[in-house]
C-alpha positions in Angstrom: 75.5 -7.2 45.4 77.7 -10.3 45.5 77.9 -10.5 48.9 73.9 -10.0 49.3 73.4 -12.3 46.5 75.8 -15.4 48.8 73.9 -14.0 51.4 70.4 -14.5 50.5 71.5 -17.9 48.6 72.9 -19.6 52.1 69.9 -17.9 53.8 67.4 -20.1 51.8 69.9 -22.9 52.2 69.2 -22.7 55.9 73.1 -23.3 56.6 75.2 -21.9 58.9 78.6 -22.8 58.0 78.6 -24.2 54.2 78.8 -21.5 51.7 76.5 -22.8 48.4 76.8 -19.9 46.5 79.6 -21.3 44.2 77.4 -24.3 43.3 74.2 -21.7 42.9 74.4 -19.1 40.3 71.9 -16.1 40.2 73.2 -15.4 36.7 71.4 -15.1 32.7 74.7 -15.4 31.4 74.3 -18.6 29.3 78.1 -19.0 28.6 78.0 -19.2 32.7 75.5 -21.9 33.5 78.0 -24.9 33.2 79.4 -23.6 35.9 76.7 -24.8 38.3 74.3 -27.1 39.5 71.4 -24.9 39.8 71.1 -21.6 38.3 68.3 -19.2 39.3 67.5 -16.5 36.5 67.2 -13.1 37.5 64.4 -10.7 37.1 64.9 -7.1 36.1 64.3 -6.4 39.9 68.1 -5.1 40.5 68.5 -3.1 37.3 69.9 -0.2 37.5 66.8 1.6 36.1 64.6 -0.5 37.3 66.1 -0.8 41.6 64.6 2.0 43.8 61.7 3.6 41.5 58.1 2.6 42.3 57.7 0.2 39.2 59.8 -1.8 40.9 56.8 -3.2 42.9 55.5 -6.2 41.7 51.7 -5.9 40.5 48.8 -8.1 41.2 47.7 -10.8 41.1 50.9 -12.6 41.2 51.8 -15.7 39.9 52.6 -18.6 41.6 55.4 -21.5 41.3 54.0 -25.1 43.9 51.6 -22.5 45.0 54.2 -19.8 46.5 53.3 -16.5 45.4 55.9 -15.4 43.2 57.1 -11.5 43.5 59.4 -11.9 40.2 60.0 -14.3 37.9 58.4 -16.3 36.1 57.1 -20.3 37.2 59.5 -22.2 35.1 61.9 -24.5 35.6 64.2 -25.7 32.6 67.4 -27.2 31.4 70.9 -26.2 30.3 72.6 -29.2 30.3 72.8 -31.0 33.3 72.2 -27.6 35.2 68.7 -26.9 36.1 67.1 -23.3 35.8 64.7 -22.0 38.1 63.2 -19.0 35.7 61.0 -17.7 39.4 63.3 -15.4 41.0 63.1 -16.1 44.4 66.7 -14.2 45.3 64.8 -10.2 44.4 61.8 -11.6 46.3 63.6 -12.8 49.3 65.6 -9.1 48.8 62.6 -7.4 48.5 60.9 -9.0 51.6 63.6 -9.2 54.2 65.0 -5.8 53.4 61.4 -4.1 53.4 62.3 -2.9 50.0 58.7 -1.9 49.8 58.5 0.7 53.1 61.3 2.4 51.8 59.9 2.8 48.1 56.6 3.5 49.2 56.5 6.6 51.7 52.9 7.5 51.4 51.4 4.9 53.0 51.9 5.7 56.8 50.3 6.2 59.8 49.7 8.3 62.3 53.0 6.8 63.7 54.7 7.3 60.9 55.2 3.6 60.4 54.7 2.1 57.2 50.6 0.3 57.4 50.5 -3.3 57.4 47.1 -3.1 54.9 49.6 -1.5 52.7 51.9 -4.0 52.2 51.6 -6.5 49.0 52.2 -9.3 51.8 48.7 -8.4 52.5 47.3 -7.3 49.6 48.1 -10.6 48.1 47.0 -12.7 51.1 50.2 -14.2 52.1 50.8 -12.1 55.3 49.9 -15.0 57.5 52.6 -17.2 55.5 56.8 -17.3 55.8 57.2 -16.7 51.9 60.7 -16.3 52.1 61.2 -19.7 54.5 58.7 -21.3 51.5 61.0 -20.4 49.0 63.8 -21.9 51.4 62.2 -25.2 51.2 61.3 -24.8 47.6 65.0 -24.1 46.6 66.5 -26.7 48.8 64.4 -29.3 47.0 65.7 -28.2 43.7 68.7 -28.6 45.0 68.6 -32.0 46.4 67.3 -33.1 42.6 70.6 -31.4 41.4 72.7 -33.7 44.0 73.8 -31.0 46.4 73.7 -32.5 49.8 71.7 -30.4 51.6 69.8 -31.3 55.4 66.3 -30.3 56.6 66.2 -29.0 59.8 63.2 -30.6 61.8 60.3 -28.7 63.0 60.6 -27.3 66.1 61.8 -23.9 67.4 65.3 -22.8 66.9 64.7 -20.3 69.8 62.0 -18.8 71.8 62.2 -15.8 73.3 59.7 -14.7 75.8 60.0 -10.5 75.6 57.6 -7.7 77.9 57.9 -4.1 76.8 58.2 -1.6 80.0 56.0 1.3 78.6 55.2 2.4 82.1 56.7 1.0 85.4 53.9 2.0 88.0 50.5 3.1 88.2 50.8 5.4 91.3 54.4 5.2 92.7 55.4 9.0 90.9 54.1 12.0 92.4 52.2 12.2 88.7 50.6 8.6 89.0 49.6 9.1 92.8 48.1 12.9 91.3 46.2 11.1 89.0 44.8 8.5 90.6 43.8 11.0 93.7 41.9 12.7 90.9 40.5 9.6 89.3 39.6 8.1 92.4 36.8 10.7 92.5 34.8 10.1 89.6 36.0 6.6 88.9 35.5 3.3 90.8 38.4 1.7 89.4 41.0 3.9 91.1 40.4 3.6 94.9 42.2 5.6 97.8 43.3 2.9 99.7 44.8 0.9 96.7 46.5 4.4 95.6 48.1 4.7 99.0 48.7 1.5 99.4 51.2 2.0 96.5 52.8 5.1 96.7 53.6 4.6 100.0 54.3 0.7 100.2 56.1 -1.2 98.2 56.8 -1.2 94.6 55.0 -4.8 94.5 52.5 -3.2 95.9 51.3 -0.8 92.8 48.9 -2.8 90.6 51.2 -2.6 87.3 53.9 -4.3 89.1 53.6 -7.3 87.8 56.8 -8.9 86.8 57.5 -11.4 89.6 54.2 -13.0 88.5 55.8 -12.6 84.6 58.7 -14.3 85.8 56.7 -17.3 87.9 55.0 -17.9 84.3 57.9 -17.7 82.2 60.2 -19.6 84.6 57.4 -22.5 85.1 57.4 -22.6 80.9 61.6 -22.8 80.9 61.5 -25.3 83.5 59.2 -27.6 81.8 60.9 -26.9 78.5 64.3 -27.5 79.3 64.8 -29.0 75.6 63.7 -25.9 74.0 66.5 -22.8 74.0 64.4 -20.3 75.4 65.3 -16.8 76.8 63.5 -14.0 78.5 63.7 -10.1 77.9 62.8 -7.1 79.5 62.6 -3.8 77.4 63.6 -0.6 79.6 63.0 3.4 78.4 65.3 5.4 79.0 65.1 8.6 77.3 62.6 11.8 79.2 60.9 13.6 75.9 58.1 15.4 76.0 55.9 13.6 73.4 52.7 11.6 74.7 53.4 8.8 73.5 57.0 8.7 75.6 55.3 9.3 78.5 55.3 8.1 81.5 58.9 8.4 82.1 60.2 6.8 84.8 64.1 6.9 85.8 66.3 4.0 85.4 68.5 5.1 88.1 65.2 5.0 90.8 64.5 3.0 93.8 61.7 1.2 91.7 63.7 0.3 88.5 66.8 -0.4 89.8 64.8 -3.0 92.0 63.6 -4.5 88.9 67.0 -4.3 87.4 68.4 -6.5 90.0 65.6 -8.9 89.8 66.7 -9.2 85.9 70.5 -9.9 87.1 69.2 -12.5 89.9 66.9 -14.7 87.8 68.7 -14.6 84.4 66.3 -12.4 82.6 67.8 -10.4 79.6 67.6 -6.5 80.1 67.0 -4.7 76.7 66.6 -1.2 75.5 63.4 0.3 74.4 64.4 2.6 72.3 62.3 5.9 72.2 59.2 7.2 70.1 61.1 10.3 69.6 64.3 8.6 69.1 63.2 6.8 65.8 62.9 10.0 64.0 66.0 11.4 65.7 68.3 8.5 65.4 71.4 10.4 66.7 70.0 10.1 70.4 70.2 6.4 70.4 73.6 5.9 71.8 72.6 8.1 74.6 69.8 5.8 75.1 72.0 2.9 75.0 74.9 4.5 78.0 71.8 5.5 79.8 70.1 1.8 80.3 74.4 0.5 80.4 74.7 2.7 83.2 72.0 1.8 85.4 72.1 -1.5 85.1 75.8 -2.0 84.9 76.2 -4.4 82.1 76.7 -4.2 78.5 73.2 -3.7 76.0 72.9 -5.8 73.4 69.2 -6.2 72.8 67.0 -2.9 71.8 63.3 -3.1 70.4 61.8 0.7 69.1 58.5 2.0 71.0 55.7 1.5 69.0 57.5 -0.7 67.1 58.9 2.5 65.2 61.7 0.8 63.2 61.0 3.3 60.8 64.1 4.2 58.1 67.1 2.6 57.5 68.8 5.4 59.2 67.5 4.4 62.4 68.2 0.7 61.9 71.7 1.5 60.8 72.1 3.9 64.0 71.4 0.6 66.2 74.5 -1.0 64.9 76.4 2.1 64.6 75.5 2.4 68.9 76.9 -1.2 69.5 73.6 -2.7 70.1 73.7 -6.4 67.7 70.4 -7.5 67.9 66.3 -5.8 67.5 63.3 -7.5 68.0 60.7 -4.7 66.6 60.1 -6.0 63.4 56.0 -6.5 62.8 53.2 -5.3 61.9 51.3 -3.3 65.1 48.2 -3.7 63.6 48.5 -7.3 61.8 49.6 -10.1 63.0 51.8 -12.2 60.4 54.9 -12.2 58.9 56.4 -8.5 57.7 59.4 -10.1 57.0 58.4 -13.0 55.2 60.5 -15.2 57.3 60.4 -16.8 60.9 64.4 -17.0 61.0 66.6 -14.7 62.1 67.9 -12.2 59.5 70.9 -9.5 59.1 69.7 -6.5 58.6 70.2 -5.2 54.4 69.8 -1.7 54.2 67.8 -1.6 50.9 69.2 2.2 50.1 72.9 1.2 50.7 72.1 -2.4 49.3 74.5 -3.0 52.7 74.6 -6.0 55.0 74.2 -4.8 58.1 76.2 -6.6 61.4 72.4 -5.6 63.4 70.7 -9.1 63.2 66.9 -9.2 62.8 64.1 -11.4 64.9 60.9 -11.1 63.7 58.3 -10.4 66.1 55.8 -13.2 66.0 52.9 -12.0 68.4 51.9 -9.2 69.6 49.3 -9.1 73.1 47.7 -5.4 71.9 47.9 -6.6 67.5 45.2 -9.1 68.7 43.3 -7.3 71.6 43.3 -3.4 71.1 40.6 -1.9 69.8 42.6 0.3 67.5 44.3 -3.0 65.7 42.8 -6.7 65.0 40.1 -6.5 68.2 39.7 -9.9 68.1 37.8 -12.2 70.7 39.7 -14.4 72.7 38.6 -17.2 70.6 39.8 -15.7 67.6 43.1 -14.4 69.0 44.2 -18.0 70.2 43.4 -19.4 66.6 45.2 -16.6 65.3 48.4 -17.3 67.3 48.2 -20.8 67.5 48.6 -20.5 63.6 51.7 -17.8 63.9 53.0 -20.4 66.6 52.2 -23.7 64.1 53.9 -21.4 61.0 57.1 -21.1 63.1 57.5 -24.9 64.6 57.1 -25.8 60.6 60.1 -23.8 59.6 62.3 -24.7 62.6 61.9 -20.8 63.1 62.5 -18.3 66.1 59.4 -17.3 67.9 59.2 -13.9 69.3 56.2 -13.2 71.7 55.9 -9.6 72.9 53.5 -9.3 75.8 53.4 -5.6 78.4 53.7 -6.0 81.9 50.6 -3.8 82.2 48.6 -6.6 80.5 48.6 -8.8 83.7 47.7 -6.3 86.2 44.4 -7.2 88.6 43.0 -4.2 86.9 43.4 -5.1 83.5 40.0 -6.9 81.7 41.3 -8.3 78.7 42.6 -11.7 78.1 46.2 -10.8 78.3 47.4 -13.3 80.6 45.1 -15.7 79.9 46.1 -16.1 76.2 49.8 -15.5 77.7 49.6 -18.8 79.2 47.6 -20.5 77.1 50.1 -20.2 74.3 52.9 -21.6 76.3 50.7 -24.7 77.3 50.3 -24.6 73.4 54.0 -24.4 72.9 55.1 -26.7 75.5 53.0 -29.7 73.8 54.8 -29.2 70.7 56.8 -32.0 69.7 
């Protein structure tokens, strides 16, 4: 725990390269508090008896220290000395937040797939989803710690990175022999698949097929960079690999074709990251994401660094490990499908701690800040477009405060012609958003 306990003290720090952990103490030794500055008093979070058994969850309501809501601890703040004690232990709630202590303690509430449910989560529960707890308790700590005399900066708001991400679920509409099958069918009954259209694609062009879309992804994204050329902002495109039979897999579509080995050149051309999109079936058979990995290396020829799970399925620690174990450094699945918000607690990026193994993982952690489907889908939020805008402008505002990453996730299948939601619309109104912020 030493190492987790420097970890999650520099972490709040918000330093990079000055260790603070031997001027911090997390520590109820009183013979020990002389030896620091500022001692934070631990909770009974990480006994033995106490760590990995469902009382471990803190209860509600919570209580609060400067209006943070407290997971453990108490709101106090005392003297030993000239060391200050902070009695609110904001180490075992940082723990218990950026590890997702709580999905692996509580495996009953799932659902159907099989990821832990955002309503579920004491982040909600208590209202605080839609706030950085853990980047609060940063600031909170790092004001302690400038009344102690430890020099310690503020980063300015602002974004420490952007990174404008777009999940490949399904490559075409009609270019397959399935798709063209389908939309012959369709076409029948339904006005919005027409013949012409259908052969237009199959037999054309791949930017011919309605779902095509990235060139016009990349016109936005590359207007955005260019006009942002003081912000550090990268763009990613998630490929599937793996042919399963599940439905939610499906459609497959080979990263060795004509189609996706077009788009995998575009990538290489215009400097767009390629990253893996790791399988529905492969989250609950974690052993099949190397193959994954070689599959996406070997058709588009470079190294893959970057995965994010299907469905957002980052699921068990096994799988997260396995991501690590496959040589891939960094994921990006990390929210809530149904809620936008925080499930981390934090806007930074984060190692991975495996809260079974109380490990440190090398995998490092973005948090996914918006989701196009969280806000739109009938299944999650459902929210207008008025609503959705607020809602992300407020993700968007939380990160600029905290000098934070922002991760926007938005499908390729979203800015289609045939698509009738707001998907590009609020797409492109969130970068004007962004690109005033200053």
């Amino acid at each position: 725990m030493k190492e987790i306990i420097a970890y999650l003290i520099n972490f709040l720090a918000n330093t990079d390269n000055v260790d603070y952990s031997n001027v911090i103490g997390y520590t109820d030794n009183a013979t020990l508090f002389a030896n620091y500055k500022l001692v934070i008093i631990p909770s009974s979070f990480f006994d033995p008896n106490q760590y990995g058994t469902k009382n471990s969850i803190p209860s509600l309501p919570l209580q609060e220290i400067e209006h943070i809501p407290l997971l453990f601890g108490t709101p106090e703040i005392s003297h030993s000395g000239q060391t200050i004690l902070i009695h609110a232990d904001i180490i075992a709630s940082t723990y218990f937040m950026l590890s997702r202590y709580e999905e692996w303690i509580t495996t009953d509430a799932i659902d159907q797939h099989g990821r832990f449910e955002g309503k579920a989560a004491i982040a909600y529960r208590a209202g605080f989803l839609h706030r950085a707890i853990v980047d609060e308790y940063g600031k909170f700590l790092r004001k302690w710690m400038k009344k102690c005399g430890i020099p310690i900066e503020e980063k300015p708001c602002g974004f420490s990175k952007i990174y404008l991400t777009h999940d490949i679920d399904q490559l075409s509409k009609y270019r397959s022999f399935r798709g063209f099958a389908g939309g012959f069918f369709r076409s029948l009954t339904k006005k919005d698949d027409t013949l012409p259209e259908i052969f237009h694609s199959f037999y054309g062009q791949a930017s011919n097929d309605p779902l095509y879309t990235f060139p016009g992804i990349y016109e936005i994204n590359n207007h955005f960079i260019q006009t942002n050329k003081t912000k550090s902002v990268e763009t990613i495109f998630f490929f599937k690999t793996l042919k399963t039979n599940l439905p939610e897999d499906k459609p497959y579509y080979n990263c060795k074709g004509k189609d996706a080995q077009g788009l995998l050149d575009f990538c290489h051309k215009n400097n767009i990251q390629i990253g893996l999109h790791t399988s529905y079936y492969s989250a609950d058979n974690p052993k099949n994401i190397p193959l994954e990995k070689i599959a996406l290396e070997a058709a588009a020829g470079i190294p893959i660094r970057y995965n994010r799970y299907h469905y957002l399925r980052a699921n068990s620690a096994e799988a997260m490990e396995m991501l690590a174990q496959s040589g891939l450094s960094d994921d990006f699945s990390l929210g809530f499908a149904s809620l936008s918000g925080f499930r981390l607690g934090t806007s930074k990026a984060v190692k991975y701690i495996n809260p079974k193994t109380q490990q440190i993982s090398v995998l490092t952690i973005h948090p996914l800040s918006i989701m196009d489907c969280t806000l739109e889908s009938q299944q999650y939020m459902h929210l207008s477009y008025p609503e959705a805008f607020n809602n992300a402008k407020s993700i968007i505002d939380t990160v600029f405060e905290h000098h934070g990453e922002l991760v926007l996730l938005f499908h390729n299948n979203g800015f289609s012609v045939k698509n009738k939601g707001y998907t590009q619309k609020l797409y492109t109104e969130l970068l004007a958003y962004i690109s005033n912020k200053k």
